[in-house]
C-alpha positions as CSV (number, residue, x, y, z in Angstrom):
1,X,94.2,13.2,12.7
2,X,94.2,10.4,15.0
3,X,91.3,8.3,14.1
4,X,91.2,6.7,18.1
5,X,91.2,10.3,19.5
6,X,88.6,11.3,17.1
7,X,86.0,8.5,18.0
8,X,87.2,9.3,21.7
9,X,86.3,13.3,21.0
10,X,82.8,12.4,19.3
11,X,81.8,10.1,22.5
12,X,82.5,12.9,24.8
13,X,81.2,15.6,21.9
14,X,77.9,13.3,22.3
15,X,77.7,13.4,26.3
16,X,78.0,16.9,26.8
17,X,75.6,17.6,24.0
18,X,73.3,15.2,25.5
19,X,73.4,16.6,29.4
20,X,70.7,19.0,29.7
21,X,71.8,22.4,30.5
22,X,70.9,25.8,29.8
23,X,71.1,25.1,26.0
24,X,68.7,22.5,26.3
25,X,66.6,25.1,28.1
26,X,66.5,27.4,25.5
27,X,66.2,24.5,22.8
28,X,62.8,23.4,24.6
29,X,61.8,27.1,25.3
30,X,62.1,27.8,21.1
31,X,60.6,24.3,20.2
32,X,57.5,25.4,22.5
33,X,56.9,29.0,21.3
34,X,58.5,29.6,18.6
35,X,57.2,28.5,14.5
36,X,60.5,27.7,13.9
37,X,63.2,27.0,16.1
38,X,66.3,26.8,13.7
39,X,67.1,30.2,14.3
40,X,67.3,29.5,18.3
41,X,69.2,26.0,17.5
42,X,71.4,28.1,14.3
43,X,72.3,30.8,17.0
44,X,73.2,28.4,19.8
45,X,75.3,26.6,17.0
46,X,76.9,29.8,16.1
47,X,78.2,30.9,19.7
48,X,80.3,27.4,19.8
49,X,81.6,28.1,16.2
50,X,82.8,32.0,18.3
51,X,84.6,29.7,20.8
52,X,86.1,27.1,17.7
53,X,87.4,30.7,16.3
54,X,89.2,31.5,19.5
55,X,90.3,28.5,20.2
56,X,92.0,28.1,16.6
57,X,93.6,31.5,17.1
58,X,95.0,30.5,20.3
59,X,92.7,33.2,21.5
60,X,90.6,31.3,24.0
61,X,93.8,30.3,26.4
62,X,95.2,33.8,26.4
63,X,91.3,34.9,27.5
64,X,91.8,31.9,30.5
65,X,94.8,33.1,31.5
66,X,94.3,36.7,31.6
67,X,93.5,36.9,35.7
68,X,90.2,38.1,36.4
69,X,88.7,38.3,33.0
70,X,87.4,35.2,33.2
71,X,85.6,36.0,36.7
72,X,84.1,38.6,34.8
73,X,83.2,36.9,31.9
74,X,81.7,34.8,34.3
75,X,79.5,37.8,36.0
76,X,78.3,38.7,32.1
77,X,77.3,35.2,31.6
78,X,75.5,34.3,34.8
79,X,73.3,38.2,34.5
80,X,72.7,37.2,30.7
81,X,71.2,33.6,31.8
82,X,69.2,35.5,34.6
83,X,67.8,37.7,32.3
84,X,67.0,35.2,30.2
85,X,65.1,32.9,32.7
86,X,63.2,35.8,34.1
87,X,61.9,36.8,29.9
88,X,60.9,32.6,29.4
89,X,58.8,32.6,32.9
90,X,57.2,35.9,32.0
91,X,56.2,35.0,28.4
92,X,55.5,31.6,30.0
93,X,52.8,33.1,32.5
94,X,51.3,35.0,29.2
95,X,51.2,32.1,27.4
96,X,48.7,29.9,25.9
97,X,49.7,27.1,24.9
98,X,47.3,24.7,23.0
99,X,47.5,21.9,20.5
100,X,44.6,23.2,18.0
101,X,46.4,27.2,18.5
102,X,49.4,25.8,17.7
103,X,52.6,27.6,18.7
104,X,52.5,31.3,19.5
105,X,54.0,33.8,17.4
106,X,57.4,33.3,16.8
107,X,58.4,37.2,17.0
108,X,61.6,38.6,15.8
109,X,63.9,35.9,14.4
110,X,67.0,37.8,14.5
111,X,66.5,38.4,18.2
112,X,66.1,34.6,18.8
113,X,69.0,33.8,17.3
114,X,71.4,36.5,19.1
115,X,69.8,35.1,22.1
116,X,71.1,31.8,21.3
117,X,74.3,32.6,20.2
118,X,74.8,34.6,23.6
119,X,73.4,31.9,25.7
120,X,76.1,29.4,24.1
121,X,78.7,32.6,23.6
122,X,78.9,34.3,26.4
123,X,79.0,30.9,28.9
124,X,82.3,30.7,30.4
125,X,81.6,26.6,31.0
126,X,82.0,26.7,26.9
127,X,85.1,28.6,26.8
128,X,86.7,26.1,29.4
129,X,85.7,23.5,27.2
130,X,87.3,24.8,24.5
131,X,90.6,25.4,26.3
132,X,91.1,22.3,28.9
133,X,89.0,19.5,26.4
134,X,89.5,20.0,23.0
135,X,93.8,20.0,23.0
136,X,93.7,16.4,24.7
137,X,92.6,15.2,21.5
138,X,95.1,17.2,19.4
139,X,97.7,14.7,17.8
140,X,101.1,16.7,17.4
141,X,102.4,13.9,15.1
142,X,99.0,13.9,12.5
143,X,100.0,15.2,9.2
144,X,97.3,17.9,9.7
145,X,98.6,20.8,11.7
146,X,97.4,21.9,15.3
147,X,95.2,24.6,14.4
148,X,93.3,22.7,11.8
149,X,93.0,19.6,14.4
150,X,91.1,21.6,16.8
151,X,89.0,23.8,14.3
152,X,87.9,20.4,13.4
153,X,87.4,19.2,16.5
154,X,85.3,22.4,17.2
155,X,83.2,22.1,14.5
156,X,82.5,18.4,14.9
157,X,81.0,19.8,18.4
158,X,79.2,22.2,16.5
159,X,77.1,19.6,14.3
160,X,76.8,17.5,17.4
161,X,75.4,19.7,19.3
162,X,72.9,21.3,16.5
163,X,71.8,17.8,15.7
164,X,71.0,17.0,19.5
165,X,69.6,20.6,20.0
166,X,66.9,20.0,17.2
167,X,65.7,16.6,18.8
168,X,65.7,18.2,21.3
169,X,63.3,21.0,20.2
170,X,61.3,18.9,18.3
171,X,60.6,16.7,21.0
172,X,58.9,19.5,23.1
173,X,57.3,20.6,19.8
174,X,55.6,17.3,19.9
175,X,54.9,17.7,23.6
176,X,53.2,21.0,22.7
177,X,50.9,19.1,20.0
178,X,49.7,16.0,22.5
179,X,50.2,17.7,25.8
180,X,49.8,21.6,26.1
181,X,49.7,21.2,30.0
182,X,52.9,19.9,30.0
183,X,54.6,22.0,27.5
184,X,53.7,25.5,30.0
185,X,55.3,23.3,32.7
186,X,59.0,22.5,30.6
187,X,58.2,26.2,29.7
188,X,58.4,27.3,33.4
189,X,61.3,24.9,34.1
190,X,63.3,25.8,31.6
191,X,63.4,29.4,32.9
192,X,63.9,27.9,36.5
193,X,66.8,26.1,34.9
194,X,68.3,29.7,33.8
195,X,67.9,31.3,36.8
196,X,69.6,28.7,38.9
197,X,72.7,28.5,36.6
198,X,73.1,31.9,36.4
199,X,72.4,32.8,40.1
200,X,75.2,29.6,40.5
201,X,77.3,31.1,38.2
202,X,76.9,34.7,39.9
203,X,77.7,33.4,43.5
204,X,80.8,31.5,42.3
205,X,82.1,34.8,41.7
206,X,80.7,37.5,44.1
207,X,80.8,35.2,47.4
208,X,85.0,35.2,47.6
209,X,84.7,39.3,47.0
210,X,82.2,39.4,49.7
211,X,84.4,37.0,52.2
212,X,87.3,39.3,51.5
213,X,85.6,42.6,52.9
């Protein structure tokens, strides 16, 4: 593998994982109410290992160019993240958050983490990723073939993004210990947050079906 295009995939791996999105969201969310949030970070970690699968196959760019599917990938995606964002503000207004209480129960941990790995999973942005990012950093001419170039690639992603999404969450576990005021607030943005991607997401797709009737 090249070694240029590799430090050139980690910089980029490092931005993305670093712009707060809907996995940051649900990074904070755990942090805040969960005892332990490696099964939220472990299941957001294991939807992008789904999409390093595909990709590997050569799965992912038959999915992106099958016409339509990915519209209603889309649709699956964006009604997951509203669901989602409507369950965090709801547990957020029955809350209560405080640093002696510590965090509330943490509830079932499988759930959380099938909750992270379809927030990561299911999210068409991740699959585009995948297919348009990853093969600019591919290096026909590397002794290593193709396939193992971007498994590598994906899975260098992977421990990226699980290393940022536990700062992540254990900043906002911190937050919870010295400032329980806040932590309800991030709480109730972090459900905003999935709402307004998914209701983003959701109008990409419905508004040219509803021009074209």
């Amino acid at each position: 593998m090249n070694p240029q295009l590799f430090m050139a995939f980690m910089i980029v791996a490092v931005s993305l994982a670093c712009t707060p999105g809907v996995d940051w969201a649900y990074s904070i969310s755990a942090g805040l109410k969960q005892r332990s949030f490696v099964p939220a970070v472990a299941g957001l970690c294991s939807g992008y290992v789904v999409h390093t699968a595909l990709m590997t196959a050569g799965l992912a760019a038959l999915l992106a160019g099958v016409p339509g599917l990915l519209g209603w990938l889309t649709i699956a995606g964006a009604a997951y993240l509203l669901w989602l964002g409507v369950a965090t503000i709801r547990s957020w207004r029955g809350a209560s958050f405080s640093a002696e209480g510590g965090v509330v129960q943490s509830g079932n941990q499988l759930r959380t983490f099938l909750q992270g790995m379809g927030t990561s999973g299911i999210n068409p942005k991740g699959l585009l990723f995948f297919v348009a990012l990853v093969p600019q950093f591919v290096s026909p001419e590397a002794a290593l073939p193709v396939p193992v170039q971007s498994g590598l690639l994906g899975l260098t992603f992977v421990i990226l993004a699980g290393m940022v999404y536990t700062a992540v969450a254990l900043t906002s576990r911190k937050l919870l210990a010295s400032r329980p005021g806040a932590a309800r607030v991030v709480t109730l943005i972090g459900g905003i947050i999935m709402i307004g991607l998914g209701t983003v997401l959701l109008s990409e797709q419905l508004l040219p079906l509803l021009q074209q009737i």
